[in-house]
C-alpha positions as CSV (number, residue, x, y, z in Angstrom):
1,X,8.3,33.8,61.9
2,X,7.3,37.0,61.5
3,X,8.1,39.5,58.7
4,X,8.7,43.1,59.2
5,X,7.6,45.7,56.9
6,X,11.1,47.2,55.6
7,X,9.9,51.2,54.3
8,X,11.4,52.0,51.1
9,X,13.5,55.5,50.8
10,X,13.3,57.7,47.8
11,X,16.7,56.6,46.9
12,X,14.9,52.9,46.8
13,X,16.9,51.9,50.1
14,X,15.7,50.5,52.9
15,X,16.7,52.1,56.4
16,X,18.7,49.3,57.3
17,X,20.9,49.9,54.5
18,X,21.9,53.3,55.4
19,X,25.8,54.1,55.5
20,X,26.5,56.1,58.6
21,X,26.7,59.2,56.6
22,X,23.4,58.8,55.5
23,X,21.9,58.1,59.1
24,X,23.8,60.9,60.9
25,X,22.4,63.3,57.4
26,X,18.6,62.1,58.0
27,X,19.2,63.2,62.2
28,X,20.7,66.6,60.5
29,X,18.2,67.1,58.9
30,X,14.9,66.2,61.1
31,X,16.9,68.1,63.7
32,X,18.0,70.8,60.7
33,X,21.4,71.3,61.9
34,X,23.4,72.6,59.5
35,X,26.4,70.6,58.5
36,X,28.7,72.9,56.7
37,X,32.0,73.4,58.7
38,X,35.6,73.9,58.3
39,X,36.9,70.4,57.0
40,X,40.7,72.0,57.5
41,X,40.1,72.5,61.0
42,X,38.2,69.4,61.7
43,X,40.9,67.2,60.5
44,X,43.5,69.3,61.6
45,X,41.7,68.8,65.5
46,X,41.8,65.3,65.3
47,X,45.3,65.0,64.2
48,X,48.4,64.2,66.4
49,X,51.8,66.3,67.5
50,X,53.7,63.6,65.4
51,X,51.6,64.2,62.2
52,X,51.5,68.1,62.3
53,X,55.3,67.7,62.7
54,X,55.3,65.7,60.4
55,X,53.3,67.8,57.6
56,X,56.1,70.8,58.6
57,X,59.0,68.5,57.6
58,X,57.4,67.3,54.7
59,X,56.0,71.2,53.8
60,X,59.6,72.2,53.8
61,X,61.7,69.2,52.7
62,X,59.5,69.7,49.3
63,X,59.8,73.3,48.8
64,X,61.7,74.9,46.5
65,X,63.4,77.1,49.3
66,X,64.8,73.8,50.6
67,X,66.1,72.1,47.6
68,X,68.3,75.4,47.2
69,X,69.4,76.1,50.7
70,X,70.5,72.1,50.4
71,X,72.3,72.7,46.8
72,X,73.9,76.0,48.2
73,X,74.7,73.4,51.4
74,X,76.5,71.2,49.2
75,X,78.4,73.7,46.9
76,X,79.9,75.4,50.1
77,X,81.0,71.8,51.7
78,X,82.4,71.0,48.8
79,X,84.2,74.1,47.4
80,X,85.9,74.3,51.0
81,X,87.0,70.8,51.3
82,X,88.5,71.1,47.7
83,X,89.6,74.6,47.1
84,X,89.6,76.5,50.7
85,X,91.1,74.0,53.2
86,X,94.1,73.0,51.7
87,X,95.8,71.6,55.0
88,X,92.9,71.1,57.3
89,X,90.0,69.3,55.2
90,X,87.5,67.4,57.3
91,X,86.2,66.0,54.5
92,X,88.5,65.4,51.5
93,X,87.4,64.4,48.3
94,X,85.3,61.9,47.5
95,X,83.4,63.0,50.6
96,X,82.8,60.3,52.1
97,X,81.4,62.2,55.4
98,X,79.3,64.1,53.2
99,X,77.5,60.8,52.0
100,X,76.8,59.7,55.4
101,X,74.9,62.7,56.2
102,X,73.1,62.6,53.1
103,X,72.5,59.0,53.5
104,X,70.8,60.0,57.1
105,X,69.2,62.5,55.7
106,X,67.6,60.6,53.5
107,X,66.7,57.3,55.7
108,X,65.1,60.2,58.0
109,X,63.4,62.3,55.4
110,X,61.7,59.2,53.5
111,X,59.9,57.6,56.0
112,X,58.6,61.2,57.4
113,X,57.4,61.8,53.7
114,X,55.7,58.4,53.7
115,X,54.1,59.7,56.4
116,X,53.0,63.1,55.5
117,X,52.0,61.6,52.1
118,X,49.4,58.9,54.0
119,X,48.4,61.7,55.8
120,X,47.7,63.8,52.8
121,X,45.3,60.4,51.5
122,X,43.4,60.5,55.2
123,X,42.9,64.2,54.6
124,X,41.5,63.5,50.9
125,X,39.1,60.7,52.3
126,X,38.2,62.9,55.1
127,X,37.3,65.4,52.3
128,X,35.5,63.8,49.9
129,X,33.6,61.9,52.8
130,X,32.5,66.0,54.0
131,X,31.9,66.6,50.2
132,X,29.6,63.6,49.8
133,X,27.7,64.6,53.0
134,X,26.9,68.4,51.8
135,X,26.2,67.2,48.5
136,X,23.9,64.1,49.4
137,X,21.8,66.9,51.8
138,X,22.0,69.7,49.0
139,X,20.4,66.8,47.0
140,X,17.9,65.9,49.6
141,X,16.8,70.0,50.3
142,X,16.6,70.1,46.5
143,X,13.8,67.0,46.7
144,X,12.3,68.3,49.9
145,X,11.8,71.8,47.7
146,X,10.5,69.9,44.7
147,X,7.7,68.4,47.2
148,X,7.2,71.8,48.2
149,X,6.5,73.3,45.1
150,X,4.8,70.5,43.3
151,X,2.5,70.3,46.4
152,X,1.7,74.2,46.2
153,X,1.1,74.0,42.2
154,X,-1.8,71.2,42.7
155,X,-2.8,73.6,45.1
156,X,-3.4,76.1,42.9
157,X,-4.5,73.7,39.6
158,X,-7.2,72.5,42.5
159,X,-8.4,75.9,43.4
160,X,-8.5,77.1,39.7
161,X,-10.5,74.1,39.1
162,X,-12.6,75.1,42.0
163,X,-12.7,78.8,40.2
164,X,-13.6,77.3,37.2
165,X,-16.6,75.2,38.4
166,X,-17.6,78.0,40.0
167,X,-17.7,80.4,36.4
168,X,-19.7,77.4,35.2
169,X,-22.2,77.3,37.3
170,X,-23.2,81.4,37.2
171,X,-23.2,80.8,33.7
172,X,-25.5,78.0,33.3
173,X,-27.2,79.5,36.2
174,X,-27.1,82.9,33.9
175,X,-28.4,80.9,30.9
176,X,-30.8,78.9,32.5
């Protein structure tokens, strides 16, 4: 049986343990492709006829333009089925036409809404997901600069050391 040596990360993970996020990140980064991009457009690319149509049903079935084109709807159907068409109503009161269309309305409009809404929590995972990526290499560059710096300032502490041995000696040599 052997037993493979299993390299810690920084984060204390091994590389087996690595989400996909995090392995696709690390090839960003030794590759240093930047991953910034437009999350709106990305989802929007991967996303269907029946779910943009969707989203534009759903857009305007919750606006505020809608609800009042619909109420002005139903104030016209009924003000001329009760006080315009006195001989000719095609749907006298208590409407019952009226309800049917509302009733489709509605058993169409719902599920379309369900839809858009399951969308909007694909869009939010897709999101946070992009959000979690720039933030996890933001956090990695921010290390990787750390390193950088901390490596340079030893530099420096080693060659004013160096300086400093050097001022020694010519003094000692000076006093000698």
């Amino acid at each position: 049986m052997t037993t493979e040596k299993r390299e810690n990360l920084p984060s204390g993970k091994t590389v087996d343990t690595l989400t996909a996020i995090e392995r696709r990140l690390i090839h960003w980064l030794r590759d240093r492709k930047t991953i910034s991009t437009d999350a709106h457009q990305e989802f929007m690319a991967e996303s269907t006829v029946g779910e943009r149509l969707a989203d534009s049903i759903a857009r305007v079935g919750g606006s505020w333009a809608f609800i009042i084109g619909f109420l002005t709807f139903l104030a016209f159907w009924v003000i001329s089925n009760t006080l315009l068409l006195t001989a000719d109503r095609f749907d006298p009161y208590p409407f019952i036409f009226l309800n049917l269309v509302l009733s489709m309305l509605a058993a169409i409009q719902a599920p379309i809404i369900m839809m858009s809404q399951n969308r909007q929590s694909e869009r939010d995972r897709f999101m946070a997901a992009k959000d979690y990526e720039v933030n996890l290499k933001a956090e990695i560059e921010v290390l990787a600069l750390h390193e950088k710096i901390d490596l340079q300032v030893l530099a420096e502490i080693r060659a004013l050391r160096e300086t400093l041995t050097k001022i020694e000696q010519r003094l000692e040599d000076k006093l000698a």
